[in-house]
N, C-alpha and C positions, 0 to 999 in steps of 0.2 A: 099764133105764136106760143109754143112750148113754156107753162110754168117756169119762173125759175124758185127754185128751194133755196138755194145758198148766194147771196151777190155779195162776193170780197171783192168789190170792183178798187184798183183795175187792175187786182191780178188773176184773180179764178171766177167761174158761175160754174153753178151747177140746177140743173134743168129738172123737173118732176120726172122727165120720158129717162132720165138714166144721162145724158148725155153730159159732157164737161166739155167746158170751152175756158182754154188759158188763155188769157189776153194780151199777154207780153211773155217774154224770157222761151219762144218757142221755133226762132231763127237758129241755124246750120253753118257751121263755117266747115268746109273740108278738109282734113289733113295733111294739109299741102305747109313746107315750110315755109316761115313765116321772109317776106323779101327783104325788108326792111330791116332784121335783125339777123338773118342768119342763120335761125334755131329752126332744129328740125322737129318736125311734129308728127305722129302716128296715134291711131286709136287701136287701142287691143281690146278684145275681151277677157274678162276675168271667171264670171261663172255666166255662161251664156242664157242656163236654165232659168236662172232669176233673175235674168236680163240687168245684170252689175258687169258695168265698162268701167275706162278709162282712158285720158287724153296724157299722151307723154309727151315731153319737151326735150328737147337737146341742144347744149348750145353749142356754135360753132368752138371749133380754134381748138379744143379740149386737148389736154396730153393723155395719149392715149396710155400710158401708165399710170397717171396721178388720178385718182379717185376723187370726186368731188360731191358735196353735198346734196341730200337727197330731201325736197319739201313734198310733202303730200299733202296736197290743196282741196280743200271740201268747197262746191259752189253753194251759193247762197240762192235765195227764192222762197222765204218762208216757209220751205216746207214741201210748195206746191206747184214752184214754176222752177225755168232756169233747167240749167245741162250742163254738164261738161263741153261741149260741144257748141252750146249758142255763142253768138256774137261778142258776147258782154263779158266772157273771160280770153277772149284770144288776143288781143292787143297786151293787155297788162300782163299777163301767164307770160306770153312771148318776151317780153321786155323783161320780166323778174329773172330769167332761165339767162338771157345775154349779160346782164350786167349781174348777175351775184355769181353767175356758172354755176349753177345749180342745176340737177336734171327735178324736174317737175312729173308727178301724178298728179295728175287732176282725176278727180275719182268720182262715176256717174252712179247716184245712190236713187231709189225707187222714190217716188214722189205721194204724196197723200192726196187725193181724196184716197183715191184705188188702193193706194198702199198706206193706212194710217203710220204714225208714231204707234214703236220706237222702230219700225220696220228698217228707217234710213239709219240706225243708228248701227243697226244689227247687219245691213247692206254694209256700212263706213268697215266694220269691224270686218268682216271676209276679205273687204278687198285689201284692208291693212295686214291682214294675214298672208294674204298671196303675197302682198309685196314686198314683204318682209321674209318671205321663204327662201329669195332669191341670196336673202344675208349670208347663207352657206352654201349656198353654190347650185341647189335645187332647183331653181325655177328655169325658166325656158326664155324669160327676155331678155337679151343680148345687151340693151341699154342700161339695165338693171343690173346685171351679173357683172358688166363692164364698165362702169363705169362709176356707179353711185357709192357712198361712203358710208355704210350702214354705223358706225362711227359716229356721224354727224348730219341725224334726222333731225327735222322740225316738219312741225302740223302748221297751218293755216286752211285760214277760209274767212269769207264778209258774210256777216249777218246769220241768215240760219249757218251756214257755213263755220262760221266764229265759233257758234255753238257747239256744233259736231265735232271741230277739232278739242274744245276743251273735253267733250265728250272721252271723247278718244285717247288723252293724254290722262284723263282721270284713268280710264282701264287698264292704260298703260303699266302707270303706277300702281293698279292692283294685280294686275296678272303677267307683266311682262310679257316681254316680246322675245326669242331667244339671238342672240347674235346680234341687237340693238339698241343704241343709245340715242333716247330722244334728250335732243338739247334745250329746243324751246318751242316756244306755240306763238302765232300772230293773228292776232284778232281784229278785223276791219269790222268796226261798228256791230257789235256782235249783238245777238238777238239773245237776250235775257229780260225776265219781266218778271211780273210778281203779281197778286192779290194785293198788296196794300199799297197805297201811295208813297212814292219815297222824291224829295227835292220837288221840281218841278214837274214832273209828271200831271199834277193837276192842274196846268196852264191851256191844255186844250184837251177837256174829257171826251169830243168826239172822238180824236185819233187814238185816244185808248182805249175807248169801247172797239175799234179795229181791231187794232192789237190785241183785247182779248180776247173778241170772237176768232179771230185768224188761228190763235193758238190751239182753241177748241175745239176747232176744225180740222186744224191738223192732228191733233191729238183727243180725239172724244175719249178713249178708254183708261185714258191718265187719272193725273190726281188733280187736277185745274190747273190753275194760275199758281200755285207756288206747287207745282213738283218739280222736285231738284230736278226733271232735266230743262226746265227754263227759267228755276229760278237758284242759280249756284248758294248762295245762303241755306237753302235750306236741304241741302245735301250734305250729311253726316259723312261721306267719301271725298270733301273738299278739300283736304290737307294731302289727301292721298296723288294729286296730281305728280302727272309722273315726268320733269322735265323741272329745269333748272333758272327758267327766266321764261318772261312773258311779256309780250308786247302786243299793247292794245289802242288802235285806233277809234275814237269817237268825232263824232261831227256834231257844229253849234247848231245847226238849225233841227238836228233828229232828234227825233224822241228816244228814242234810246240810248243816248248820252249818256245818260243819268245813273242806269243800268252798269252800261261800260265803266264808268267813274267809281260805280259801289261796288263792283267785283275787285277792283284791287283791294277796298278796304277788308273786305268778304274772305278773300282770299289769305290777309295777312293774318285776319283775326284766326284763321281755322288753325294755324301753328304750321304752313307749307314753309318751308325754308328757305325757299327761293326767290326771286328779285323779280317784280311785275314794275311798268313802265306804262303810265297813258297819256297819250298825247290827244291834245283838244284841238282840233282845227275849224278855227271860229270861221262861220257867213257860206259851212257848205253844209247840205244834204246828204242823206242817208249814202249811204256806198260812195261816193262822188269820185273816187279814185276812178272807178271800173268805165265812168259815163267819161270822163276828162282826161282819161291816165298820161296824157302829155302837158296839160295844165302848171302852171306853178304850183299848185296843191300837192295834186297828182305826184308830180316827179320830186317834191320835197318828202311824200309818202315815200316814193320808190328807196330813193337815197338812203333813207332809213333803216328800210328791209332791207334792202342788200348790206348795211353796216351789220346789222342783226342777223342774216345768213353767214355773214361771214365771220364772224367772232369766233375762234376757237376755242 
């Protein structure tokens, strides 16, 4: 049996002979629309060379005049696992796209070990460029030229996901996008951490010794545990967020709560002007929308977003 070098069980190993094996988040759902809601689905490519896709959404009924909001969805996986494409975003993606009418990018960003940080970040930032080309009339996808309301963007993503999109709206905020207004960001359990202990984080030091290794993992060439891109506090660019309101999902039983709950504080102190919102959803786990998304949880989540997409 092949050494292993790295065991983040159970989501990545990594083997002495070179070999990786992801243990979860590496299921296929095809582009076929979705039956149950209506919304049509297609995967495009964006830059083929660096192997950056993406999953689009459509939802039924649309007027084919009236423009409607455009979310572009980063998925989560640490870093290391997960797709645009796996199992675990095509149920809820499909449901957010029917019930907010929203057309959906879900954006397929390069994975670490192979591709360390900030590679996904710099992946996040092309394909928001592409999709944002189409704000003037540029681009080549029909869904996009037709339909979406460059007017009325928002980011999301869960977990590492969470992350990338604050990522994104910080940039936003420094360099703009031309022909685009992002309104707001949504954040399912978003993967932020830090070097020192903060609340309860020190109620089980084994899951945090994960979470630090996982991060180091994905990112060996960083600054550790508090470089501002996983520990917003210590990002000097924090005020600079480029959007108007914030909405952030944390769960009682994750460890990352704690996190979620200290970015709004994080957030207000940096001087941003804008309106952050965190809702605690006591007795569930980490992501638990994505694993339930028909749940009483779930669809209390859902209700949410959709009132938060839909805000003018």
């Amino acid at each position: 049996m092949a050494e292993i070098v790295h065991d983040l069980f159970p989501l990545i190993r990594v083997y002495k002979d070179g070999r990786i094996e992801r243990l979860m988040g590496e299921g296929f759902v095809p582009p076929e629309s979705d039956p149950e809601t209506g919304v049509q689905i297609k995967d495009i490519e964006i830059d083929p060379q660096i192997n950056i896709s993406a999953r689009l959404y459509l939802p039924k009924n649309i007027d084919p005049v009236q423009k409607i909001p455009l979310f572009v969805y980063f998925h989560g996986g640490a870093f290391v696992i997960q797709s645009a494409t796996s199992p675990t975003y095509h149920k809820h993606l499909s449901m957010v796209a029917a019930e907010a009418k929203v057309v959906i990018v879900s954006v397929n960003y390069r994975l670490a070990p192979e591709y360390p940080l900030p590679i996904a970040y710099e992946d996040s930032w092309i394909a928001l460029k592409w999709i944002t080309s189409h704000a003037n009339g540029d681009g080549y996808e029909p869904w996009l030229k037709d339909h979406a309301n460059f007017n009325r963007v928002y980011f999301g993503g869960d977990s590492a996901g969470g992350n990338i999109a604050h990522h994104m709206a910080i940039r936003v905020g420094l360099e703009k996008l031309e022909g685009v207004k992002l309104d707001g960001i949504f954040l399912a359990c978003p993967y932020f951490w830090g070097k020192d202990l903060i609340d309860g984080e020190g109620e089980n030091l084994f899951v945090k010794d994960c979470v630090d290794k996982l991060w180091l993992f994905a990112n060996p060439n960083g600054f550790g545990l508090d470089d501002p891109l996983i520990n917003p506090e210590k990002d000097p660019k924090l005020s600079s967020l480029g959007c108007e309101k914030v909405l952030v999902y944390v769960a009682g039983k994750d460890v990352l709560r704690f996190r979620g709950l200290y970015y709004k504080e994080a957030l207000e102190k940096s001087g941003w002007p804008g309106t952050v919102e965190v809702v605690e959803v006591k007795d569930e786990e980490h992501v638990f929308h994505l694993f339930a998304p028909e749940a009483e949880n779930g669809m209390a989540m859902l209700k949410k977003l959709v009132s938060f997409l839909n805000q003018s």
